[in-house]
ZAROLUM-102030 format. One line per 10 residues: their letters; for each residue x, y, z of N, C-alpha, C. Coordinates in steps of 0.1 Angstrom, whole numbers, plus 2048, in hexadecimal, padded with zeros to 3 digits. Example, Ala and Ser with C-alpha at 12.3 -4.5 7.8 and 13.67 -1.06 7.14 Angstrom:
2
as> 884,7C7,84E,87B,7D3,84E,884,7DF,84E  880,7EA,847,889,7F5,847,881,800,84F
***
This chain:
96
xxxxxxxxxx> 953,AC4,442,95C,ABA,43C,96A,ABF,43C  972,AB5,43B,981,AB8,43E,985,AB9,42F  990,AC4,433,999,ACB,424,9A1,AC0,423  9A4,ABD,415,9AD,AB0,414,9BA,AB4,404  9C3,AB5,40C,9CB,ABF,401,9D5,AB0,3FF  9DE,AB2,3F2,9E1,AA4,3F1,9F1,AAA,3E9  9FC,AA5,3F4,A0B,AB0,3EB,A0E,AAB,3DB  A16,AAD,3DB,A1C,AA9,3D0,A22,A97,3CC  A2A,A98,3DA,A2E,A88,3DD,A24,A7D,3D9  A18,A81,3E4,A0A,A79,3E4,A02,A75,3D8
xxxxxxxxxx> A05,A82,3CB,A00,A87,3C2,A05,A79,3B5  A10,A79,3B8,A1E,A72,3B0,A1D,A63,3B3  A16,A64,3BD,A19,A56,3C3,A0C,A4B,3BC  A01,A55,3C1,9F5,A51,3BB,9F7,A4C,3AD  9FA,A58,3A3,9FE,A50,396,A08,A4A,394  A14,A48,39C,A1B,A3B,39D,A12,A2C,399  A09,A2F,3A9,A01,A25,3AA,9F6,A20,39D  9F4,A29,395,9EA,A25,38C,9F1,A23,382  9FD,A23,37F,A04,A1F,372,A07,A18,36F  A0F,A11,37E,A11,A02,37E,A05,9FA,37F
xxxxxxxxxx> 9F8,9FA,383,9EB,9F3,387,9E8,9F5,36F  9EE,A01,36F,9EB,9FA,35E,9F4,9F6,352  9FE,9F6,35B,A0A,9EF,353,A08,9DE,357  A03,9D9,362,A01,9D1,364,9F6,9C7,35D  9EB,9D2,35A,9DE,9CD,356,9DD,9D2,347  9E0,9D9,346,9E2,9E1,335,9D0,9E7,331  9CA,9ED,343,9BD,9F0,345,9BD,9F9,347  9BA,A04,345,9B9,A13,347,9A9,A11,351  9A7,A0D,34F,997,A0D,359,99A,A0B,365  9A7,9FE,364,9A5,9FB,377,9B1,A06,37E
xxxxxxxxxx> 9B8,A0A,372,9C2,A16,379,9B6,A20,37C  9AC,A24,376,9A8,A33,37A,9A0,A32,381  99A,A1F,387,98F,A1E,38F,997,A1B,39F  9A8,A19,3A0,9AC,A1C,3A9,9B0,A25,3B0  9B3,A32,3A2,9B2,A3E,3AA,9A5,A41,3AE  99C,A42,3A6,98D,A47,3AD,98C,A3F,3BC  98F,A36,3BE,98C,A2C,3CA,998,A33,3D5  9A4,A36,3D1,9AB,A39,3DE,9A5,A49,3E3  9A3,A50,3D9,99D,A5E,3DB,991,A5C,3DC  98B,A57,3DC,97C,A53,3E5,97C,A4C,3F2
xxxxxxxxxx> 987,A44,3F9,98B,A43,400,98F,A48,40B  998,A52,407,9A0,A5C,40E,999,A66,410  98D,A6A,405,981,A79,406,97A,A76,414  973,A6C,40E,966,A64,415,96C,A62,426  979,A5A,429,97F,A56,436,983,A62,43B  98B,A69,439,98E,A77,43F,98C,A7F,441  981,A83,434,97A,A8C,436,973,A8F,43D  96C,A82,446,95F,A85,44C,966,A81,45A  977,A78,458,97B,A73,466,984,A75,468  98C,A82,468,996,A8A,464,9A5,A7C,471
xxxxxxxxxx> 9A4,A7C,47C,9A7,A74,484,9A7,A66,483  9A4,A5F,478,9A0,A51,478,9AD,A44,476  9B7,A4E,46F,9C3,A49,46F,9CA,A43,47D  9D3,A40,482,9DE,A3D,488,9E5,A48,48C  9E9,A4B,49A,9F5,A56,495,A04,A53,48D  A06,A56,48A,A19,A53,485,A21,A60,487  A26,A5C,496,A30,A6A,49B,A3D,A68,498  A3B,A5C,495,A4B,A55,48B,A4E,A5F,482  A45,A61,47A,A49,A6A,46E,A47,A78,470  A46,A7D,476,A43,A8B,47E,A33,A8D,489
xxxxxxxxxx> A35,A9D,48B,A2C,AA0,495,A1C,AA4,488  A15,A9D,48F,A07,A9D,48B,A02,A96,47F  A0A,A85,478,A0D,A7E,472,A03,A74,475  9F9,A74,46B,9F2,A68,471,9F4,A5B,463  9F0,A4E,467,9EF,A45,459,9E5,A3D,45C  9DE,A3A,44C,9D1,A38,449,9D5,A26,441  9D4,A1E,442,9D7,A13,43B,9C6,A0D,434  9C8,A11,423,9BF,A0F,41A,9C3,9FF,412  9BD,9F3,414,9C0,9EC,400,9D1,9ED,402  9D7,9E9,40E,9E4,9E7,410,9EC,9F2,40A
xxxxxxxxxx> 9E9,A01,40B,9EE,A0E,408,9F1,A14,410  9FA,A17,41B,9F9,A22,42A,9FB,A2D,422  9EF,A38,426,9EF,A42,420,9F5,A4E,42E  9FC,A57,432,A03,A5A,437,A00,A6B,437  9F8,A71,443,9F2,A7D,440,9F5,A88,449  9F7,A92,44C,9F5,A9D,453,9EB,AA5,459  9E9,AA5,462,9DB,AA7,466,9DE,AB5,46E  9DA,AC2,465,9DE,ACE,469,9D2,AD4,474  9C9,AD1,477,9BF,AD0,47B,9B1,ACC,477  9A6,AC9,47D,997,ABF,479,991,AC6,46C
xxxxxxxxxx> 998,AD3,463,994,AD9,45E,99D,AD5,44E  9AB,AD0,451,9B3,AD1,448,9BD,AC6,44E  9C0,AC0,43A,9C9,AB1,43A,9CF,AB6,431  9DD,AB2,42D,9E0,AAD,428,9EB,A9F,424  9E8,A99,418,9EE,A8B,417,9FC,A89,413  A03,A85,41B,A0E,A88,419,A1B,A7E,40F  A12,A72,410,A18,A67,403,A0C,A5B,40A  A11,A51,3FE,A07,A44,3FC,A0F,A39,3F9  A11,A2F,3FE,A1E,A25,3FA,A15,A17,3FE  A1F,A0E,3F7,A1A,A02,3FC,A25,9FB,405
xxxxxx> A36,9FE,402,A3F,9F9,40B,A3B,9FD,417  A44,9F5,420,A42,9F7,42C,A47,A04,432  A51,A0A,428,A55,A16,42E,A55,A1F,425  A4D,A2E,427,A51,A33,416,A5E,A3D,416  A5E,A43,40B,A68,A4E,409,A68,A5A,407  A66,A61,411,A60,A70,415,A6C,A74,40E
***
């Protein structure tokens, strides 16, 4: 199974994502059942299908993107052995 290391950016972004999902809802359940859901997502998909993504040479060399639940998750694919994620957005373009 593929190493799946997750920066800082990716890290930030994730709980971006769950803050607003509970500022919205004023639900702490559905914030921490959509982080469990994208990191089960991303474990489960990568892990076992390190390649399953898209390339994106747009954003540099060995850039792939994974589009979850309308989230392009945006990864590095250092080889079949090792990832990492390099941000998670929902605009259409994010901000590296």
């Amino acid at each position: 199974m593929t190493n799946i290391q997750f920066t800082d950016e990716a890290t930030n972004n994730l709980i971006s994502q769950a803050l607003y999902i509970y500022e919205l809802t004023l639900d702490a359940q559905k914030a921490d059942k959509y982080l469990l859901t994208m990191k089960t997502h991303i474990s489960q998909s990568l892990g076992y299908f390190p390649r399953l993504g898209r390339p994106a040479e747009e954003f540099g060399k060995n850039i792939r993107k994974l589009v979850h639940q309308q989230y392009t998750i945006l990864y590095k694919l250092h080889d079949d052995d090792n990832i990492s994620i390099i941000t998670i957005y929902r605009e259409n373009l994010p901000s590296l």
